[in-house]
Each structure stands twice: as structure tokens, then as C-alpha cells.
N, CA, C and O atoms as a Maestro MAE file, in Angstrom:
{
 s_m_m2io_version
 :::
 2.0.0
}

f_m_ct {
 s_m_title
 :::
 protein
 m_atom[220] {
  # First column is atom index #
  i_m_mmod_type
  r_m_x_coord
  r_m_y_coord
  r_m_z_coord
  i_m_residue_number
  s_m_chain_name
  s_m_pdb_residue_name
  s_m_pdb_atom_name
  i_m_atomic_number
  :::
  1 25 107.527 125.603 76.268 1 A "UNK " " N  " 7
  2 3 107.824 124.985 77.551 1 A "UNK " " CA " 6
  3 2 107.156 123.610 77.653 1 A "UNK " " C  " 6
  4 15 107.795 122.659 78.101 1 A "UNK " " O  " 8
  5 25 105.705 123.462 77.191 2 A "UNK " " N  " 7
  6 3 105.391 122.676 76.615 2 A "UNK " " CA " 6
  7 2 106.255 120.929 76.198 2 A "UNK " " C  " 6
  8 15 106.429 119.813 76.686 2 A "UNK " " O  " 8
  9 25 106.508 121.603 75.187 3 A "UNK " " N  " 7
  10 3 107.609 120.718 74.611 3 A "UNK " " CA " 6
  11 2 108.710 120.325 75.203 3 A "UNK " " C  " 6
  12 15 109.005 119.138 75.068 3 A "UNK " " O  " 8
  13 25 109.644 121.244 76.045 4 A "UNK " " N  " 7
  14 3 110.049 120.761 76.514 4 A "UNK " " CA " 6
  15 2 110.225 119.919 78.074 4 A "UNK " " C  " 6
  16 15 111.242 119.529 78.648 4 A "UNK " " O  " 8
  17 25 108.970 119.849 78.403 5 A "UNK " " N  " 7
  18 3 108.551 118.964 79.103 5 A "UNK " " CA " 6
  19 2 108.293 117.684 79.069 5 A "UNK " " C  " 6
  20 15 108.368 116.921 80.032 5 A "UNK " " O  " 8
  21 25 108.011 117.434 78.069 6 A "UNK " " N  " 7
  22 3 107.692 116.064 77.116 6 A "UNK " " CA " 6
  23 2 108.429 115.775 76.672 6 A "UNK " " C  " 6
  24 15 108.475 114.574 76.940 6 A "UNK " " O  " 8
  25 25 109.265 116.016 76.027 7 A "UNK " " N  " 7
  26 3 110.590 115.322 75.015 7 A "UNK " " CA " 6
  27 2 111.651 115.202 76.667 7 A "UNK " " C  " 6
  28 15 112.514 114.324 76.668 7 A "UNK " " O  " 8
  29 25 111.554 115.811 77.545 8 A "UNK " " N  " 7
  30 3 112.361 115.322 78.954 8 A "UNK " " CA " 6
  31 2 111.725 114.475 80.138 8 A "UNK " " C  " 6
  32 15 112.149 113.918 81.150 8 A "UNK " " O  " 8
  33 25 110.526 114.649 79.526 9 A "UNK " " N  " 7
  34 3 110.103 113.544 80.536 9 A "UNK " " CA " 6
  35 2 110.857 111.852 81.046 9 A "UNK " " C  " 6
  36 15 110.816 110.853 80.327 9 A "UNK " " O  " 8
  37 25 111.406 111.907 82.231 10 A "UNK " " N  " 7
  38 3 111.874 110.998 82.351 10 A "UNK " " CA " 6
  39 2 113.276 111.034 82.987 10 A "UNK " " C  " 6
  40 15 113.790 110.219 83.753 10 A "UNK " " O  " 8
  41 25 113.876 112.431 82.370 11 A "UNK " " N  " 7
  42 3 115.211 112.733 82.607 11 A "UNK " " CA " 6
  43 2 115.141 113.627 83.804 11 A "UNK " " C  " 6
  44 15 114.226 114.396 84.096 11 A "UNK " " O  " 8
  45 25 116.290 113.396 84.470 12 A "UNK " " N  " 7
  46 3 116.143 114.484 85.951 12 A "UNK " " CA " 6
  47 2 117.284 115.467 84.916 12 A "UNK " " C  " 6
  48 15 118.327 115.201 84.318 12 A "UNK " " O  " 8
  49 25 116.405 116.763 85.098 13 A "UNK " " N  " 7
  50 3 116.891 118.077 85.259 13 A "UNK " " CA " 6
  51 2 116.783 118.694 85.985 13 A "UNK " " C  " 6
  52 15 116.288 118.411 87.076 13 A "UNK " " O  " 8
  53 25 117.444 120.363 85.459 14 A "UNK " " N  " 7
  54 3 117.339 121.652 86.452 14 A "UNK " " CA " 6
  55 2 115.810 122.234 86.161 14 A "UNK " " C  " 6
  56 15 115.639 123.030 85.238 14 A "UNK " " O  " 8
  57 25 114.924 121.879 86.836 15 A "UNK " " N  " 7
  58 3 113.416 122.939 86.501 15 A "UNK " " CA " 6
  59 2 113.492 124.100 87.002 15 A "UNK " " C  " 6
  60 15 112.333 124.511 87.056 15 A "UNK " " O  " 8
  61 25 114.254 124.943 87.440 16 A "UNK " " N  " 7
  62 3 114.398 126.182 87.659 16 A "UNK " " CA " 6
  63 2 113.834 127.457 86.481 16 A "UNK " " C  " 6
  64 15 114.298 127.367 85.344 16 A "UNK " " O  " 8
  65 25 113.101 128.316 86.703 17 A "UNK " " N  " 7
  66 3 112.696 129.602 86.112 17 A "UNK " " CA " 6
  67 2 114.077 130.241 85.458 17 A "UNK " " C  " 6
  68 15 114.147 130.656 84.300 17 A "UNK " " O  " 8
  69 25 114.944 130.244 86.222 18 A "UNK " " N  " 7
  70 3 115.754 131.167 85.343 18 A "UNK " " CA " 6
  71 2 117.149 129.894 84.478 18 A "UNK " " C  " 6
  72 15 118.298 130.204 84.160 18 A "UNK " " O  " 8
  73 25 116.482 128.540 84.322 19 A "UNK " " N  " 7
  74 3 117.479 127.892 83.532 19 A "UNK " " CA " 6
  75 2 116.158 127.427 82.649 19 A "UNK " " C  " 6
  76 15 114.944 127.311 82.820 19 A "UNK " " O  " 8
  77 25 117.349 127.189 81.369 20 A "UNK " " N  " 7
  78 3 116.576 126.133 79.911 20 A "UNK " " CA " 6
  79 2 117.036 125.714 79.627 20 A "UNK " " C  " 6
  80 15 117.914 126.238 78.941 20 A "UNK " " O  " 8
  81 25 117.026 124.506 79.764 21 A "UNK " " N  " 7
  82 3 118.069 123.043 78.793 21 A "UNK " " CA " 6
  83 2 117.520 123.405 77.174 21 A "UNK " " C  " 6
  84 15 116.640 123.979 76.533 21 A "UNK " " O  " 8
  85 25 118.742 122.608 77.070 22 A "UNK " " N  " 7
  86 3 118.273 122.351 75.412 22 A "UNK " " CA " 6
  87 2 117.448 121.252 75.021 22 A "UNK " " C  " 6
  88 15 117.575 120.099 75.431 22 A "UNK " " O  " 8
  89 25 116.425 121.751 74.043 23 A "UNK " " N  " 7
  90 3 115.290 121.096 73.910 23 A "UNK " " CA " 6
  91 2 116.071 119.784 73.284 23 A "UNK " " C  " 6
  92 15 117.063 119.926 72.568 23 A "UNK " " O  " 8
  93 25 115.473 118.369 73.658 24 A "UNK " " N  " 7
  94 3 116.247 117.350 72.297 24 A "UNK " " CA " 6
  95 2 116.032 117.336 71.051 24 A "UNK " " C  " 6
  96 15 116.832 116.685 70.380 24 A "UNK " " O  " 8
  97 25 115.204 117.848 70.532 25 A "UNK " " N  " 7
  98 3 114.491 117.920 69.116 25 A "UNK " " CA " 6
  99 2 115.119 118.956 68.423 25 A "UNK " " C  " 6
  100 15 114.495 119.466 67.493 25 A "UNK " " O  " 8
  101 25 116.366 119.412 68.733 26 A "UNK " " N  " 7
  102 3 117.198 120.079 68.036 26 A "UNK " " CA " 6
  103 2 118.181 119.335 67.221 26 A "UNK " " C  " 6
  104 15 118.792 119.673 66.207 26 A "UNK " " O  " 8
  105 25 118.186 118.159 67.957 27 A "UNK " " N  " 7
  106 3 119.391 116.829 67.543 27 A "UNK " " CA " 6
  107 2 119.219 116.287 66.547 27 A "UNK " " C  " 6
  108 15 118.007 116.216 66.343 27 A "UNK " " O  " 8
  109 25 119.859 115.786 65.672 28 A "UNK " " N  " 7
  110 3 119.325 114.750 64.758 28 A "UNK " " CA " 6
  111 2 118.907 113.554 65.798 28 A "UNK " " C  " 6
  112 15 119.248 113.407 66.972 28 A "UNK " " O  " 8
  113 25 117.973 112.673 64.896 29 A "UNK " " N  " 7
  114 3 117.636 111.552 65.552 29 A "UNK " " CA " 6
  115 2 118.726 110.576 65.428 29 A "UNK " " C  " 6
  116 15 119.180 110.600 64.284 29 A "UNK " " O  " 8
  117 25 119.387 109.612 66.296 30 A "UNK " " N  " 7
  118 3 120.760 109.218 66.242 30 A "UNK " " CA " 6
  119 2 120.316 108.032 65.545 30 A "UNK " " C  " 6
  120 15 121.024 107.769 64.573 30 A "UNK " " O  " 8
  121 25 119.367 107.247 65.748 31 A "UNK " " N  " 7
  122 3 119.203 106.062 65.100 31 A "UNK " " CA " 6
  123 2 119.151 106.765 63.303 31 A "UNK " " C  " 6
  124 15 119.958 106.021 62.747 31 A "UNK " " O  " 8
  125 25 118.949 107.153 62.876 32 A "UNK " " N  " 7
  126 3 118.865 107.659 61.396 32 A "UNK " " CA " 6
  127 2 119.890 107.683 60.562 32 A "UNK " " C  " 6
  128 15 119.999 107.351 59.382 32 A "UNK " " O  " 8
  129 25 120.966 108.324 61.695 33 A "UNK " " N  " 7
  130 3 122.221 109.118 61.289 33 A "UNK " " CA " 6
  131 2 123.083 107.933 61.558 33 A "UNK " " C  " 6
  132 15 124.155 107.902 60.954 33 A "UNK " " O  " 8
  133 25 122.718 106.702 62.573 34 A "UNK " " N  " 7
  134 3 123.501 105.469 62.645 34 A "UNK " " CA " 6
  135 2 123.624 105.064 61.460 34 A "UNK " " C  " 6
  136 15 124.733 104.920 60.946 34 A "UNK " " O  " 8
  137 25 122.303 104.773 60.728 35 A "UNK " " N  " 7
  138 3 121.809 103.831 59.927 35 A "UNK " " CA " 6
  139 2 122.694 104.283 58.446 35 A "UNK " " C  " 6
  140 15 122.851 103.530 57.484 35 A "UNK " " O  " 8
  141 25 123.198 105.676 58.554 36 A "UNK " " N  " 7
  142 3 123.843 105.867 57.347 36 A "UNK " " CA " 6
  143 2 125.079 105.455 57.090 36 A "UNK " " C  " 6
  144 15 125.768 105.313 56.079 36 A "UNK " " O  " 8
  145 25 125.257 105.229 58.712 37 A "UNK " " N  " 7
  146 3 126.903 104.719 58.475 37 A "UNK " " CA " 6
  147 2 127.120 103.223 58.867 37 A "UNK " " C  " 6
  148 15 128.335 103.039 58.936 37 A "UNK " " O  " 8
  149 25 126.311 101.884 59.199 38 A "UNK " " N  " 7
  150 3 126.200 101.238 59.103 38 A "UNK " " CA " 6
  151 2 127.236 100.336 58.210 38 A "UNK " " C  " 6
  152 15 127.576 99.208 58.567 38 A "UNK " " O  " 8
  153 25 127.594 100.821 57.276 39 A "UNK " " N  " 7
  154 3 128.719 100.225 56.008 39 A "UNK " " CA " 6
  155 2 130.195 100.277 57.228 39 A "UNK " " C  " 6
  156 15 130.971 99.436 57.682 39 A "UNK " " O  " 8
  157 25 130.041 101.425 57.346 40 A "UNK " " N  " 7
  158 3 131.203 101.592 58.230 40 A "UNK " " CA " 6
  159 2 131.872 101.171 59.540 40 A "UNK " " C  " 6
  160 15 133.059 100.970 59.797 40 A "UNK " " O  " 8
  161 25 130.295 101.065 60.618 41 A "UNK " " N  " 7
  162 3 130.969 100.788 61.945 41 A "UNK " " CA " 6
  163 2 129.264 99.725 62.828 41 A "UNK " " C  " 6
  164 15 128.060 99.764 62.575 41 A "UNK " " O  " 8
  165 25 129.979 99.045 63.704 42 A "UNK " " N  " 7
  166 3 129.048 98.480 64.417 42 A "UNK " " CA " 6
  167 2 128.542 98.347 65.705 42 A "UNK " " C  " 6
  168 15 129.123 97.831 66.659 42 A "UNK " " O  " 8
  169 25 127.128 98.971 65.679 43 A "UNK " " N  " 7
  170 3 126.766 99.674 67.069 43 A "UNK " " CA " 6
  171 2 127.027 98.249 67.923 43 A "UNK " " C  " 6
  172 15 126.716 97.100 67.610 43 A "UNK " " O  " 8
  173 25 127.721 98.761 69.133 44 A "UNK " " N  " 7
  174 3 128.017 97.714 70.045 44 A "UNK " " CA " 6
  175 2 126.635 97.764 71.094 44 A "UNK " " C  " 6
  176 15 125.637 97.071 71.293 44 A "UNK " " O  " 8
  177 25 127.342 99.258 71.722 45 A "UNK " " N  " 7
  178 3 126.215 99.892 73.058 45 A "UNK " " CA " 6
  179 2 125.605 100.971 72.489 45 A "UNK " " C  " 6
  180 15 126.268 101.613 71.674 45 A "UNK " " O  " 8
  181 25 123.940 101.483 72.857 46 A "UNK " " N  " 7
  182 3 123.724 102.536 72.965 46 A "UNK " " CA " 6
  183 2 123.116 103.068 74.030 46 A "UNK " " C  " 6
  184 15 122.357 102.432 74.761 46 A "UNK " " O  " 8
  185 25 123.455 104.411 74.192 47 A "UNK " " N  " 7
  186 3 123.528 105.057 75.264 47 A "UNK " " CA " 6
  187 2 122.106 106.275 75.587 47 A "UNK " " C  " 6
  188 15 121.686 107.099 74.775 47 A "UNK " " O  " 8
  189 25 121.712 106.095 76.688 48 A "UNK " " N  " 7
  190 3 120.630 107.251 76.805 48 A "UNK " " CA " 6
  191 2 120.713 108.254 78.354 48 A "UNK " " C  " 6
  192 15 120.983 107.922 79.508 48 A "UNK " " O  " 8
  193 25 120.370 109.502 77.779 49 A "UNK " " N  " 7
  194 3 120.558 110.315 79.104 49 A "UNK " " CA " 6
  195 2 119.510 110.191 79.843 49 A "UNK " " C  " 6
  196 15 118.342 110.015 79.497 49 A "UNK " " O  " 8
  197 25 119.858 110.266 80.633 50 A "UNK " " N  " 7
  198 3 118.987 109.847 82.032 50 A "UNK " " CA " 6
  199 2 118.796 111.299 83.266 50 A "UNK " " C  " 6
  200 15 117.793 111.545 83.936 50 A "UNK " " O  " 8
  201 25 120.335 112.196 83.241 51 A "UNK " " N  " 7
  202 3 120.271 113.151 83.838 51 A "UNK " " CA " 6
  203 2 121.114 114.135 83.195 51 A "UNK " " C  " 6
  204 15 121.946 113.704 82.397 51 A "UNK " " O  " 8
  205 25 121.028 115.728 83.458 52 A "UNK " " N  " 7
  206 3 121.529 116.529 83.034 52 A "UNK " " CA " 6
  207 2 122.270 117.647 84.361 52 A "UNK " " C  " 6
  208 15 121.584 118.410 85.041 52 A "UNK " " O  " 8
  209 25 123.429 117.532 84.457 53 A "UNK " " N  " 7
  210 3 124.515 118.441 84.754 53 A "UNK " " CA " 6
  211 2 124.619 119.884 84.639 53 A "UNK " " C  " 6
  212 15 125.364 120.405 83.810 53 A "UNK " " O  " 8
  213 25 123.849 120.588 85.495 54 A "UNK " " N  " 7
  214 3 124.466 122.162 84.879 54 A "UNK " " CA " 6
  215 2 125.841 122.449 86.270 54 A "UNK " " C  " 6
  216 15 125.969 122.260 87.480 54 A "UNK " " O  " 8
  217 25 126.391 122.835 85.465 55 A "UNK " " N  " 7
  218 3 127.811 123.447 86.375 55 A "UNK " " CA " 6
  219 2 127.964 124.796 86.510 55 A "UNK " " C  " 6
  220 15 128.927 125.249 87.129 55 A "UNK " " O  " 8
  :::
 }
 m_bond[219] {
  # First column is bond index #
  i_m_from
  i_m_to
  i_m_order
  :::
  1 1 2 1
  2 2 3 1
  3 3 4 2
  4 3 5 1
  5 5 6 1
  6 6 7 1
  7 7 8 2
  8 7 9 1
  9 9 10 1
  10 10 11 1
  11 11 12 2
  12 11 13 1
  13 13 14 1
  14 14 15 1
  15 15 16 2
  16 15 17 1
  17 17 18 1
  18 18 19 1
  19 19 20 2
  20 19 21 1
  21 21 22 1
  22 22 23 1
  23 23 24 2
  24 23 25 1
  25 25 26 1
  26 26 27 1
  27 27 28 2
  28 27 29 1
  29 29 30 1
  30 30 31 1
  31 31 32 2
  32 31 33 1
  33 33 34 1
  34 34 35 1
  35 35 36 2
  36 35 37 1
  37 37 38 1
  38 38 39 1
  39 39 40 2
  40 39 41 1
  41 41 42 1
  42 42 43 1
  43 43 44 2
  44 43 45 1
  45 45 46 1
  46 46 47 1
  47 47 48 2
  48 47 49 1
  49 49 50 1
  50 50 51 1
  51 51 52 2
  52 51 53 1
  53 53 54 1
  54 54 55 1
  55 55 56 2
  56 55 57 1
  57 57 58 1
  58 58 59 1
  59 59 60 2
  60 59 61 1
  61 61 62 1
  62 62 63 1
  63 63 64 2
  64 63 65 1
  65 65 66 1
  66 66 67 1
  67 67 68 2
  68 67 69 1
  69 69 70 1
  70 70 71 1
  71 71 72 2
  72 71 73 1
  73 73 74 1
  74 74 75 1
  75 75 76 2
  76 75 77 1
  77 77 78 1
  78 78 79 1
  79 79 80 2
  80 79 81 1
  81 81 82 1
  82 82 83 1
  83 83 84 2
  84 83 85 1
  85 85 86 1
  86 86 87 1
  87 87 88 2
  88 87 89 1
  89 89 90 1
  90 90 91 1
  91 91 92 2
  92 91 93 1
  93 93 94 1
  94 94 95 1
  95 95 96 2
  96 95 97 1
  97 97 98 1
  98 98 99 1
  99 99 100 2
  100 99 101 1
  101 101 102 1
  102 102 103 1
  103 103 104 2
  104 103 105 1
  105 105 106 1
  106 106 107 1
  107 107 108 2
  108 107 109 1
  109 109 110 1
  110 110 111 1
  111 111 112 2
  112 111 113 1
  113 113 114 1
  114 114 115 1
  115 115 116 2
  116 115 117 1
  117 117 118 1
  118 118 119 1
  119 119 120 2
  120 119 121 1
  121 121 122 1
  122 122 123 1
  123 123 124 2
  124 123 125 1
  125 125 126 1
  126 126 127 1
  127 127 128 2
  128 127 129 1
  129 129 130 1
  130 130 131 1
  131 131 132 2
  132 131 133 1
  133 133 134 1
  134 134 135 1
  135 135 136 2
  136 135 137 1
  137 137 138 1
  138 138 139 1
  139 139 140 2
  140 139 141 1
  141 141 142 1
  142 142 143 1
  143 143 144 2
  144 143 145 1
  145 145 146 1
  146 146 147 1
  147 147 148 2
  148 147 149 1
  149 149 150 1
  150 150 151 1
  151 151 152 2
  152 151 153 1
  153 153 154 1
  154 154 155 1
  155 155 156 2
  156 155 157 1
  157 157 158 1
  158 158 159 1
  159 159 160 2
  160 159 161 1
  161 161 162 1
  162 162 163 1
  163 163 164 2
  164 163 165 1
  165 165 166 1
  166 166 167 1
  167 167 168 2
  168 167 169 1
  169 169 170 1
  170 170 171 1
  171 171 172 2
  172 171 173 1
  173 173 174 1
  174 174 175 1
  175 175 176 2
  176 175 177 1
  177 177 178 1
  178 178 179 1
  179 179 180 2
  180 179 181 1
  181 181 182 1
  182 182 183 1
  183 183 184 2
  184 183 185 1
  185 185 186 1
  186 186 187 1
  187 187 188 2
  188 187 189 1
  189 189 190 1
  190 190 191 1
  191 191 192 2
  192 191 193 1
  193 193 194 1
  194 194 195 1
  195 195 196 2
  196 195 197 1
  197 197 198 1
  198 198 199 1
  199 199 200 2
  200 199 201 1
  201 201 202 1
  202 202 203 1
  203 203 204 2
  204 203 205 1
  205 205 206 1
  206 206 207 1
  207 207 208 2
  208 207 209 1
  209 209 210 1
  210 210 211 1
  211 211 212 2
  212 211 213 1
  213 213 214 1
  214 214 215 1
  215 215 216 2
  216 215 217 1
  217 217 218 1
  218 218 219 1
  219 219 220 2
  :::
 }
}
């Protein structure tokens, strides 16, 4: 819980007891996975979450 407090810090979520987002550190890191394809395409915008949606 820990953890995921910290890796969301910043982002408005659901802090509710009976919800759990997904931690981000499940993700690849996107800058990494950019960098491989670089040959291919060119980052214009990048994008960061700011809030999370449960429906």
C-alpha cells in the first residue's frame, strides 16, 4: 500500500478501502520502450495521467 501511494502521488484517485488501482510499476517504463522505436516514429506529445476514472 505503501507503494502504491508513492508511485500515485500526485494523481487524484479512488482512496477507498474496498478499491485498488493498479500499481504503475507494473508498466513498462514508456520512455525506454519509446527509445526502441525511435527509427520508426516521432514523439510529437507526451502524455501524463493526472486522474483516474473508476466507473
Amino acid at each position: 500500500m505503501d507503494d502504491l501511494a508513492r508511485q500515485t502521488a500526485g494523481i487524484e484517485r479512488c482512496k477507498d478501502k474496498g478499491i485498488l488501482d493498479e500499481i504503475p510499476s507494473v508498466y513498462k517504463n514508456i520512455d525506454k520502450v519509446m527509445s526502441f522505436q525511435k527509427d520508426m516514429v516521432e514523439v510529437v506529445h507526451t502524455l501524463k495521467q493526472i486522474i483516474n476514472i473508476i466507473d
